[in-house]
Structures are given as C-alpha cells and as structure tokens.
C-alpha positions in Angstrom: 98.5 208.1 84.1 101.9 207.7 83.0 103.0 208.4 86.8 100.8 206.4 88.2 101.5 203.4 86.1 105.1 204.0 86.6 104.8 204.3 90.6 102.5 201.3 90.7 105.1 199.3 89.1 108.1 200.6 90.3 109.9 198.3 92.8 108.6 199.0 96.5 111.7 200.1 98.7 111.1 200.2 102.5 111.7 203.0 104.1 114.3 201.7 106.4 116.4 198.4 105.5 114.4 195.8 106.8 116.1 193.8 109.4 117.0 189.8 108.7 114.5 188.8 110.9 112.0 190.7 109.0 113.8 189.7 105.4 113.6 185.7 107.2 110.1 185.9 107.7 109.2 187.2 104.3 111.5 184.1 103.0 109.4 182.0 105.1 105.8 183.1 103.8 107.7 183.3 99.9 108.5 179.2 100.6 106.0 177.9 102.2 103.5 178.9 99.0 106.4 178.0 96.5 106.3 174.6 98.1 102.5 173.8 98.0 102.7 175.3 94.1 105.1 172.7 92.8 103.0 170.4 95.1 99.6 170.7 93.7 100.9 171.3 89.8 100.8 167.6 88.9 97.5 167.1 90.6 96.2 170.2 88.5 97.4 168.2 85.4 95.8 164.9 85.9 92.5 165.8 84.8 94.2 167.0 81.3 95.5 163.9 81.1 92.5 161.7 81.1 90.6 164.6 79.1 93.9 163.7 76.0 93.1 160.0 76.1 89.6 160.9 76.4 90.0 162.7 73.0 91.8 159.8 71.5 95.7 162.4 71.6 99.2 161.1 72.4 98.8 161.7 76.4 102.7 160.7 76.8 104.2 163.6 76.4 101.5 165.6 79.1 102.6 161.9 81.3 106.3 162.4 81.8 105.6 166.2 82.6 103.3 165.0 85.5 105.8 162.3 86.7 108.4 164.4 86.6 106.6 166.9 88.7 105.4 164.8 90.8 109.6 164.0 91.6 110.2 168.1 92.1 107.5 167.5 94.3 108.4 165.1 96.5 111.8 167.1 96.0 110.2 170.2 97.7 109.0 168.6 100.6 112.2 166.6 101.5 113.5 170.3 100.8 111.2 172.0 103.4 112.4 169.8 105.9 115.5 170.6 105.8 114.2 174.6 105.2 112.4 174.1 108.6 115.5 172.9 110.0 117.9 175.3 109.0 115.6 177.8 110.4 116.2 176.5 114.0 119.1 176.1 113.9 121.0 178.7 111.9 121.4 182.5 112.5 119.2 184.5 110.4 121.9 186.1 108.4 123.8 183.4 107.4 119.8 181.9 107.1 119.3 183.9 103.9 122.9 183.8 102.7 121.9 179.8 102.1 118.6 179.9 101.3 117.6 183.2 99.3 120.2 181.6 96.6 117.9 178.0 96.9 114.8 180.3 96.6 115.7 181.8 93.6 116.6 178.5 91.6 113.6 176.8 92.8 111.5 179.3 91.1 113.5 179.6 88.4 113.1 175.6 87.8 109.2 176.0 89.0 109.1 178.6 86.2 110.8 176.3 83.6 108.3 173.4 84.1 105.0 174.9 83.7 106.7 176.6 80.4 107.2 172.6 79.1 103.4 171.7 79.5 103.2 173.9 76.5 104.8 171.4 74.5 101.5 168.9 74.5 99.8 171.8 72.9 102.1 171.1 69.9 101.4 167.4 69.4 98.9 166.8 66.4 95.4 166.1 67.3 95.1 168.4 70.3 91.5 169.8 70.2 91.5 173.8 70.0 89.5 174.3 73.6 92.0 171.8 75.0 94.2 174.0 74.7 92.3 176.3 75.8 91.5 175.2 78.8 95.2 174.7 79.5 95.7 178.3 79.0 93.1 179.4 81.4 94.5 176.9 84.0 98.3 178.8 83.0 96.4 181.7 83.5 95.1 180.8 87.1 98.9 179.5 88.4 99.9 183.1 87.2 97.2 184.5 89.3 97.6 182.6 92.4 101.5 182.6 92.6 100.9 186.3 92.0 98.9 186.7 95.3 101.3 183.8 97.1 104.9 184.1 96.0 105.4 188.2 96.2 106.9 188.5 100.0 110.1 188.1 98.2 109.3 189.6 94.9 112.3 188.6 93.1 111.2 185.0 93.6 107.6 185.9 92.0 109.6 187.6 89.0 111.7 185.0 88.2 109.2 182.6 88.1 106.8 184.7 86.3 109.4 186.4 83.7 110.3 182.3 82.7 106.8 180.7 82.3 104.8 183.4 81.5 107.3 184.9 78.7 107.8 181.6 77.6 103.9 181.4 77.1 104.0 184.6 75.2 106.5 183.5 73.4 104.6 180.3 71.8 101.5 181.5 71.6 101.8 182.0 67.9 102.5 178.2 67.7 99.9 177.3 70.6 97.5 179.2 68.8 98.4 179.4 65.1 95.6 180.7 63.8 94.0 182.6 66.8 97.5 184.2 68.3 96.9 187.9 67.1 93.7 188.0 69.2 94.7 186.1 72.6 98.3 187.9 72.9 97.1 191.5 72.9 94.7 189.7 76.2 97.7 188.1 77.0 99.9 191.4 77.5 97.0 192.9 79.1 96.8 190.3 81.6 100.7 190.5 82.2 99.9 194.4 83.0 97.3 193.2 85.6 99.6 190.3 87.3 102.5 192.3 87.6 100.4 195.6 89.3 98.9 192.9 91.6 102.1 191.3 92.3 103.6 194.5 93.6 100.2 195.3 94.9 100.6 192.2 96.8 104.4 192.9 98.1 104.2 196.2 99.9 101.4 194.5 101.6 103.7 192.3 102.7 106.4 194.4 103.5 103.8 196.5 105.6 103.1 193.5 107.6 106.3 192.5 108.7 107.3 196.3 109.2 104.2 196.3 111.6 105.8 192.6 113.1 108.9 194.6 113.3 107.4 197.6 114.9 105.2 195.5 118.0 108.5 193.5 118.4 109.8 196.9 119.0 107.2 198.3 120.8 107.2 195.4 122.7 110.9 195.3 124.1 110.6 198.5 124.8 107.8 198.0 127.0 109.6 194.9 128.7 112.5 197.4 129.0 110.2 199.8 130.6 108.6 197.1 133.0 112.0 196.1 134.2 113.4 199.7 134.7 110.4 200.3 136.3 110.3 197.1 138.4 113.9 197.9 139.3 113.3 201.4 140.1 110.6 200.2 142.1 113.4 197.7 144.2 115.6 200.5 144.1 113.3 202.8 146.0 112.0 200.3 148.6 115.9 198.8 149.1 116.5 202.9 149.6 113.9 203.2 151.9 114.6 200.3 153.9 118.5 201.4 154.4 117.4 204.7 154.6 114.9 203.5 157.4 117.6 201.6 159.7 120.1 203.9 159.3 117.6 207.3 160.3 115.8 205.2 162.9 119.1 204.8 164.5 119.4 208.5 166.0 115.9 208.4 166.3 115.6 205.8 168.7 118.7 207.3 170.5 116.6 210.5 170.9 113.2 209.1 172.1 115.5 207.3 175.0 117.8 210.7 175.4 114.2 212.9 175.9 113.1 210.2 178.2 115.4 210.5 180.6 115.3 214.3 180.3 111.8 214.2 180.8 112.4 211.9 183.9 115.1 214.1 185.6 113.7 217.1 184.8 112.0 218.8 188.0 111.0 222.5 185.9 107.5 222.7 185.2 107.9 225.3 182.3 110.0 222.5 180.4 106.7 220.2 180.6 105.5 221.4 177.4 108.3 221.4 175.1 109.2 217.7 176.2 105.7 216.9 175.1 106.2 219.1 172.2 109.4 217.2 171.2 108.3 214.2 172.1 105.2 214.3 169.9 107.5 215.5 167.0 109.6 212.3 167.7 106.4 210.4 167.3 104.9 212.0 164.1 108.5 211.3 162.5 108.5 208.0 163.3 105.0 207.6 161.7 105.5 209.4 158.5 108.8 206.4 158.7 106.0 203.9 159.1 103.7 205.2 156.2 106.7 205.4 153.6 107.6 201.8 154.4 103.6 201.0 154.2 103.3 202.5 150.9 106.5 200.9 149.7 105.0 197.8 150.4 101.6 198.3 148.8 103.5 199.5 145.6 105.2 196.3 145.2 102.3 194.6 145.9 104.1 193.4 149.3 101.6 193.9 151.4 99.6 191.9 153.6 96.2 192.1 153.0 95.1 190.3 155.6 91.4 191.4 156.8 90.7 191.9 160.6 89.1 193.8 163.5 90.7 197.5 163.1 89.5 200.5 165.5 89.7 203.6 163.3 89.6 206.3 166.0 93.2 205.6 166.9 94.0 205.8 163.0 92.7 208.9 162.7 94.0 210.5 165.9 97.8 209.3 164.1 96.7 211.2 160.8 95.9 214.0 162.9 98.7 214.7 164.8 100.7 214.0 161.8 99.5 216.6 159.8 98.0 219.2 162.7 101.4 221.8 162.5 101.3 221.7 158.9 98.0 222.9 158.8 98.5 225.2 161.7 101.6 226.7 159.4 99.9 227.3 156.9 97.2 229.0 158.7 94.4 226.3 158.2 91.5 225.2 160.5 92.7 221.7 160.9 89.6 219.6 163.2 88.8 215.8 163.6 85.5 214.7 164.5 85.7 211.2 165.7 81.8 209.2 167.8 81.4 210.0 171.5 81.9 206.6 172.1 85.3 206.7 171.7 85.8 203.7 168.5 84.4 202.3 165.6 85.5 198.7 165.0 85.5 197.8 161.4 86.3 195.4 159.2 89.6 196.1 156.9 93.6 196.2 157.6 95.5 198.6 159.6 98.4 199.3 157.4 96.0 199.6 154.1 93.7 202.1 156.2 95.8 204.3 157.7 98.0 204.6 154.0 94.5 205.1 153.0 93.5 208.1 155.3 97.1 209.3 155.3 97.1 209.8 151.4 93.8 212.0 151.5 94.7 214.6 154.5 97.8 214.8 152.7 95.4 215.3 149.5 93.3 217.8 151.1 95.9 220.2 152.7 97.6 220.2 149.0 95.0 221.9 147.4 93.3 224.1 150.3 94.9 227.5 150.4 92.3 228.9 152.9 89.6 227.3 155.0 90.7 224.1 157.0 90.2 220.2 156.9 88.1 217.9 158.8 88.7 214.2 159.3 85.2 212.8 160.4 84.2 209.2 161.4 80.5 208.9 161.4 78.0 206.2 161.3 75.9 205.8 157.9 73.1 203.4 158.1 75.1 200.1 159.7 78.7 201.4 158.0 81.1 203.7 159.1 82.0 206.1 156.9 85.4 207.9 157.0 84.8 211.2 155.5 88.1 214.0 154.5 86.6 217.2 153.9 88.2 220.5 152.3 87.8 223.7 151.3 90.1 223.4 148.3 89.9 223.6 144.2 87.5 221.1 144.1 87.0 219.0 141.0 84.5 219.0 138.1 82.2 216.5 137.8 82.7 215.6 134.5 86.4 214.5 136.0 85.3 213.1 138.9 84.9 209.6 137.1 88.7 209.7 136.2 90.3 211.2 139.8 91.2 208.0 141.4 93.2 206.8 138.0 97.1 206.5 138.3 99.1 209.8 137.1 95.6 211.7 136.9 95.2 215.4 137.9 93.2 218.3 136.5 94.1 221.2 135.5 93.5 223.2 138.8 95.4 220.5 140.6 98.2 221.6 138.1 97.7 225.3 139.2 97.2 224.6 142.8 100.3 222.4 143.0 102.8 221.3 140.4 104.9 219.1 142.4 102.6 215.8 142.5 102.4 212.8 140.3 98.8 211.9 140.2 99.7 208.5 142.4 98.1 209.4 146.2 94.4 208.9 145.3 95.2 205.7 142.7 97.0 204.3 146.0 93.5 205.1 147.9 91.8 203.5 145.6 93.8 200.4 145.1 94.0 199.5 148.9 90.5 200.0 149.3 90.2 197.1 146.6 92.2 195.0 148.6 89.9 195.5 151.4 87.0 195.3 148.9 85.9 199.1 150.8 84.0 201.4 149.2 85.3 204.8 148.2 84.0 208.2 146.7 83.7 211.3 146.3 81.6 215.0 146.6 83.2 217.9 145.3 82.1 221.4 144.0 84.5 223.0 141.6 86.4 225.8 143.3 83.7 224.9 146.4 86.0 222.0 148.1 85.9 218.3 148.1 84.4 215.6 150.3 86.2 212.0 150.0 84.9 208.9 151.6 85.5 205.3 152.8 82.8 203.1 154.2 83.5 200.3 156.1 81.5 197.4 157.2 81.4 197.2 160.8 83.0 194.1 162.5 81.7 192.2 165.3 85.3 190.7 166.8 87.4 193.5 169.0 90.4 195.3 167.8 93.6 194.0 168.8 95.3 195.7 171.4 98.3 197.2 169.5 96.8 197.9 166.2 96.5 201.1 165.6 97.2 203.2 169.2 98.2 206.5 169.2 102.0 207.0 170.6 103.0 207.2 173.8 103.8 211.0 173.0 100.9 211.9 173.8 101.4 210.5 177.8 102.4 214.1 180.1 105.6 214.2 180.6 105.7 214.5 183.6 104.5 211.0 184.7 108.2 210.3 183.1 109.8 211.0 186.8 106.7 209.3 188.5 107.5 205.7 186.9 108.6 203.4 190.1 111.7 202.1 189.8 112.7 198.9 188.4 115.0 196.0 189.6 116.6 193.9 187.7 119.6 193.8 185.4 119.5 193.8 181.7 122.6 193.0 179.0 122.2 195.3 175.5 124.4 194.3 172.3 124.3 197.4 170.1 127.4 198.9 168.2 126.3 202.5 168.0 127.8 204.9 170.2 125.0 207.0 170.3 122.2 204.1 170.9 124.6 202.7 173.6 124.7 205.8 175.4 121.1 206.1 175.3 120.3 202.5 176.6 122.6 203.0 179.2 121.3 206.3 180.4 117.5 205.1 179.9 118.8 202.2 182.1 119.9 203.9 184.8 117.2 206.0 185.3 114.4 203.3 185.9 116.9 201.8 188.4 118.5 198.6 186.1 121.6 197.7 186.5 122.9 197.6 182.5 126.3 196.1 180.5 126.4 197.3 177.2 128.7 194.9 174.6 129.0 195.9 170.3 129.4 192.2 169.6 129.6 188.8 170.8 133.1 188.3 172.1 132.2 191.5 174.5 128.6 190.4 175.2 130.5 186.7 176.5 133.0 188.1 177.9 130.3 190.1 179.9 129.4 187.0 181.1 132.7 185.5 181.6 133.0 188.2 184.2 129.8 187.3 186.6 127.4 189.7 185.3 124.2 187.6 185.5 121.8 189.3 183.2 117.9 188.3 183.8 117.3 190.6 179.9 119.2 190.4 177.1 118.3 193.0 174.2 120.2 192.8 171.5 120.6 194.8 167.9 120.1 192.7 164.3 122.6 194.5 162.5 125.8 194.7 163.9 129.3 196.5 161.9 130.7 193.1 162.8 128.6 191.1 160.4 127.2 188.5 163.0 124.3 188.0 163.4 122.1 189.7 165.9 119.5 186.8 166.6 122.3 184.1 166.7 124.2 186.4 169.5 121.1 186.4 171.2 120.5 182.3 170.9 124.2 182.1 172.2 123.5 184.2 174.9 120.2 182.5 175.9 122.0 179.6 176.1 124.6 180.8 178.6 121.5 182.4 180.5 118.5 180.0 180.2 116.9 181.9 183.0 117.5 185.3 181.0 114.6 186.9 178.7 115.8 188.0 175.5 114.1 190.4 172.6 115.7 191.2 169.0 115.8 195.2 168.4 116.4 196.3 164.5 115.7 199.3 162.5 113.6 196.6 159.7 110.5 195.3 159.0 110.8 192.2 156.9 114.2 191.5 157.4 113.6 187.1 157.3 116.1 187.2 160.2 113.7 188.9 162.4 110.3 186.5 161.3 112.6 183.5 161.8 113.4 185.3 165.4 109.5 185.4 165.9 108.6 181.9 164.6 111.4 180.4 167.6 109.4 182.6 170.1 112.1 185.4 170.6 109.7 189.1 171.1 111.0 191.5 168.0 111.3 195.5 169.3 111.2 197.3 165.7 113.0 200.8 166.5 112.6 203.4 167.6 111.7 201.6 171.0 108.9 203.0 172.8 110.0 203.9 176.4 106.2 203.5 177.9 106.3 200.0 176.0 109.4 199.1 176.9 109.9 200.2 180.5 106.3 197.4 181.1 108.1 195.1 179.0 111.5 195.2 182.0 109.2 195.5 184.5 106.7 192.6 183.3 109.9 190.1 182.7 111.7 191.1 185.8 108.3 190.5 187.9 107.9 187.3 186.5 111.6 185.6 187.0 111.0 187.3 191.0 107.6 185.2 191.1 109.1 182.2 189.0 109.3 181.4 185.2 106.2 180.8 183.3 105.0 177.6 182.3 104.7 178.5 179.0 108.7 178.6 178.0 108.3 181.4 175.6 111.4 183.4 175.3 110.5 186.5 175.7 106.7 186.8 175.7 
C-alpha cells in the first residue's frame, strides 16, 4: 500500500526530456484554464454575497474581495493577450523562459485570493451553513483546478499548497467548534486532490508525448514521401539520360545493319541479319516499356482512351520475351483470332505496360511447361488471357496479389529478386482504363491472368501499336528502288554520322553531314541545295536542335525538315510538333524512314503541297 501510495504521488518524470514545443503546449493548456479560474471566481462569489445581506451580515468585507477579483480578472485577460501574442511571435525557448516565471506568480496570487474569502467566515453574525456552503464551493475550486491546472503541475501545486493550506490552516477559527471533525475530511480530501492531480498530469504528459510522437511520425513520413518522390525523379531523369545516350549507338546500328542487309548478295547471311535485326527491335522495345512505366509511376502518363488493336501488342510482347523462354527451355505460344485484330477500347502505352508486366510475370515463376498469350472473344469483350504453368497462388491470397510490394511465399522461393510492383502496375493502368482484370490460379497447378476489354467501334490508328520493321526479310533491303534527292543531317556523333551517311548512300541520296550550325550554314554557303533537312535535338554545342532546323528552313523554304532526338517529352520536341515540324524519336526506323525521303522527295518533283506543313 505503502508503494503504491508512494508511486502514485511521486512526481511523474517523462521518460525522455520533453521538447519545448511539447513543454509550450502543456503551458498553453496550464493558462488557458488558469485564466477562465480567476475569471469565473468573482461570479462564483456573487451569490454569497446577496445570501450575507440576505442574512442581515456585514457583506463588505466578501464585496471588496469580489471587486478586487473582478480587477485580477480583467488583469488575466489583458494578460492572455499578450500570452497569445508572445506565442507568435517568440521562439519557444525563450517562450517559457518569460512566461513559466508569469505562470508561477499568477497561481501563486490566484492561490492567495481564494485563501482571503476565508476572512468573511470570521466576521460575527455569519450563519454556520454559510460557511458551509463556502467551504463546499472551496472544496469544488480545489477539485476543478485539480482536473484543469495539472499540465504544468508546479502551477497546480503552488496554487493548491497556498489556498488549500491556508484553509487547513483556519479551519479551527472557520469552524471553532466543529474543526476536529471537518479537518480529518479535510486531509482526506487533500490525499484525493493531490492523487487526482498527478493522476491528471501524466495524462497530460501522455498526450503531448503522443503530439510529439505523430509530429514525429509525421516528418518522417514527409521525409519518406520526398526521398521517395526524389528517388522516383532520380530514376526517370536516369532513364531518360540513360535512354538518349544508349539509343545513340542503337540507332547507329539499325542504319549500319541496313546497309549490310542492302549490300549483302549471300543468302546464308539472310537469317542472321533478320536475327540481329529483330534483336535491335526487341531492345529498343524493352527501351520503350522502361520509359512507359517510368511514366505511369509518376503518374505522367497520358491516359487518353482510344481505338487500340491488340494483336500487334501482343505480337511486340512476344517477340520480346520468345528467346528467353526458348533459353530457358520453355514452350513459349501466342494465340491471337483468325481475323487478324481485335479493336478495343483502352490506351496503347497502358496496354502493352500491362501485357508486358504479366509475360514477364509468368516466365518468372514457370520453371517447366511454357506460356501462352491468348486474345479471345468472351461474350462482346475481348479478353487478354496470360497463362502458365508456374507456382500458382492460393486462393486465400489471391484477393491480395495485385497489392503493391505483395508476394507469397512460393513467389519468395521461386524468385527472390522481385519487389512485388509488376502486377500492382497491372492493376493500376487497368484503372486508368477503367479494364477489368483477374485472375485463375491452382497452387503449384499454374496461373491464368486476364484483361477484358470493351470492344470499340472507331479503327486503330495506323502507327499505334505495329510490330517493327524487323520482322520485314531482309532481303527486300537490296530490292528498295533507289531514291533521288538530296538530304542535309546535323548530328555531332561520329558514329550516327557515319551511319546516316552510309544509309544515305545506299538508297541513292546525295547527303552533307554538319555537327552544328555554323557547318550546317556553311553547307549552304557552299551551293549544296538540300530538298531534307534532318537534324539532332541535342547537340555537344548547346544549340538548339529545332532552332538550327528553323534557321535552316528559312534559308531553304523549299526544303522538308524533321527533328531526330533520343527523348520523349523533351518540351523542345512538342513545341517542334505544335509549329508543324515531323519529330523522328530514335532509333529511326529505316522502312519508316526511307518512305518518309521518298514521300518528300516525290512531292517537291510533283510540286509543294497546299497544305504548308513542314514536314508532314
């Protein structure tokens, strides 16, 4: 008992020093109900007063004491004022160096007060349950300061230690003839304030520690965000360098292979080409899906619904992901309708991220058996099925597979290296294209995922979604006719400029290569009359790619003119677009290109279009 007594009223100590915010906010709540007590003390003594004259007692004593409160009073409030003000503008260190002081004398002077209200108790004539009553009402002040004034408990004890004990103190001439019975109540009721008043401040203390702790928690999840939103830039700024700089010798090797593939009169060399070429293609692809999922990470992307043929999506997926399967000794098969497409609503980039994330899925966890990408009609939907014959997945987790960071435990054992993030991606872009998704699966049988897709009336665009010119034989390279024409290309890479100028030759166009504007001009200067002008975004020089090309247009209004960059969604490039310049995103197809020459160089031989169009 003895330990308990003595731990309940032992002074609380916090675990940790509380900081001066947390010390500033306990001040706060301590003098806000410090305030309101001196406030309400001479409205709490009114009613005493008429009850004395009522009686027929000297009520002036019990007058000046309500006055004179009612001045501390007004006092207070002028004082929270400036309280309030200080607050704002001070520090909160040098906040409690001023006020903790002012707290403390307040409820010292608070205490002193109520202690002189005892001295109308002493006037002759004052009826025994008058004072009484006054004692109870004592008793209640003590109570509720007790509940109010503890966040700072050395405000509570000062102001209780000075009223109170002065209370005690009189009782024997408040009460002369029934003291010995009310001060043993008395001290009993002192044991109870004082356990309640303690009681009272560790709540408070646990309240701003838990203030203290979701502050905490809370930077530190801002601090997360940022690092993560950072991170996040990071990567796609990475990726987008990373993108220019490798689709550089790329595009240099698509042009290189082309001309091989034009000059090359040995029919056992067919194959390889198309091998290579086919292997240039499914690089550049897996280029494109980075950047695409990038961009849906960020929440970059545009989700822009349209017509989108998914046969030509799937035919990508599948040549991206055929020699892995084959390596790893896996049936790899894509079933895709007789008729050849399946126009549906949704968006290109978001679908193919989509279809790319679960082959890649599939092949993870299938050791032996194969995959199949099937495209199938399901009532008036299509539905875009990804089997396998992998670990499957239970059904009591199938409800939680498609969550960020999320992988059972045989995913675990099948393949350590992911994060959980492919299928949450699925799942999130078909959200944006408000598609339906799902899945089958049989634990240790395989898996079945699925998208449906509502059909769509409009056409695919031409472009959308094709699969690359790899595919073409190789050799209807050397059966292209030649072209006529003569074409200027501003690039500052060695290797690109040897490729242009090779590709060039071959088709029959008569080329001038420059690395920056003073060359490109001084192309120019020298007669060259170029009826093309190609030329790179981002030059070592710094210019500008697309104002080179507006300089150059305007020294050859008859000339058409493209940008070429290794971006995406460099601003430069949609400004390009929005004045009517055609952008050629690297690395540069040869079919596309070589129909591009021949289209522009037929139509200056015929005579300009109406239209005006710069390149179009």
């Amino acid at each position: 008992m003895r330990t308990r007594l003595r731990r309940i009223l032992s002074r609380p100590g916090p675990a940790e020093p509380l900081s001066d915010r947390a010390r500033a906010r306990l001040l706060d709540m301590t003098q806000a109900r410090l305030v309101f007590s001196i406030t309400v003390t001479p409205l709490v003594g009114t009613p005493f007063l008429f009850w004395l004259w009522e009686l027929g007692s000297n009520g002036a004593p019990l007058l000046a004491w309500i006055l004179a409160y009612g001045v501390a009073a007004l006092g207070a409030r002028v004082l929270k004022k400036r309280y309030a003000l200080d607050r704002l503008a001070l520090a909160e260190a040098a906040f409690l160096e001023k006020w903790l002081p002012l707290a403390y004398a307040l409820a010292l002077g608070h205490g002193i007060g109520l202690a002189l209200v005892l001295g109308v108790t002493w006037v002759e004539g004052v009826h025994f349950d008058f004072k009484l009553l006054l004692f109870v009402g004592l008793l209640a002040i003590m109570s509720g300061n007790a509940s109010h004034q503890t966040p700072v408990l050395r405000v509570f004890l000062l102001f209780f230690a000075v009223s109170w004990g002065s209370i005690l103190l009189t009782l024997p001439w408040s009460f002369p003839q029934h003291w010995h019975y009310i001060l043993p109540l008395a001290l009993l009721f002192t044991l109870a304030i004082l356990v309640h008043a303690f009681s009272t401040h560790r709540f408070f203390l646990q309240q701003v520690r838990l203030e203290e702790e979701g502050l905490r928690l809370a930077q530190r999840f801002r601090k997360a965000k940022e690092e993560a939103e950072q991170a996040l830039q990071d990567k796609n700024r990475f990726l987008s360098t990373a993108s220019h700089d490798l689709r550089q010798p790329m595009h240099a090797m698509g042009f290189h292979l082309e001309a091989i593939a034009a000059l090359n009169r040995d029919p056992a060399l067919t194959a390889p080409l198309g091998d290579l070429r086919r292997s240039l293609a499914s690089i550049n692809l897996m280029f494109n899906s980075l950047l695409d999922l990038s961009r849906i990470e960020s929440g970059t992307a545009d989700q822009t619904l349209s017509a989108v043929d998914l046969v030509p999506i799937l035919r990508e997926v599948g040549m991206l992901f055929r020699e892995e399967a084959k390596s790893r000794g896996l049936a790899w098969r894509l079933r895709v309708p007789r008729c050849g497409q399946a126009i549906v609503l949704g968006n290109v980039v978001l679908v193919r991220q989509c279809v790319i994330n679960l082959a890649h899925n599939a092949l993870r966890y299938t050791e032996a058996g194969g995959v199949l990408l099937s495209l199938r009609r399901r009532g008036g939907d299509w539905m875009l099925e990804v089997w396998d014959t992998g670990v499957g997945v239970a059904s009591e987790e199938q409800p939680r597979i498609y969550s960020p960071f999320y992988r059972n435990e045989h995913a675990w054992r099948a393949d350590s290296a992911g994060h959980g993030l492919g299928l949450a991606v699925v799942a999130r872009c078909a959200a944006m294209m408000g598609t339906g998704y799902g899945l089958t699966s049989a634990l240790g049988r395989g898996s079945r995922f699925w998208l449906r897709f509502s059909p769509s009336a409009a056409p695919a665009p031409a472009g959308g979604a094709q699969v690359p010119a790899a595919s073409r034989d190789s050799e209807a390279a050397g059966r292209l006719p030649p072209l006529r024409g003569t074409c200027l290309v501003v690039d500052d890479d060695p290797q690109v400029v040897a490729a242009w100028s090779r590709m060039m030759r071959i088709w029959g166009v008569e080329a001038e290569c420059a690395t920056c504007a003073a060359e490109a001009l001084a192309v120019l200067d020298a007669g060259f009359q170029p009826r093309a002008i190609l030329c790179d975004q981002r030059l070592r020089s710094g210019e500008s790619g697309l104002e080179i090309l507006k300089a150059l247009s305007a020294r050859c209004p008859d000339a058409a003119g493209a940008m070429v960059s290794g971006e995406y969604d460099s601003p430069v490039l949609k400004r390009a677009e929005e004045e009517g310049y055609l952008v050629l995103h690297k690395p540069v197809d040869p079919d596309r290109l070589y129909w591009l020459l021949s289209t522009w160089f037929g139509a200056q031989q015929g005579g300009r279009d109406e239209g005006g169009e710069r390149g179009r």
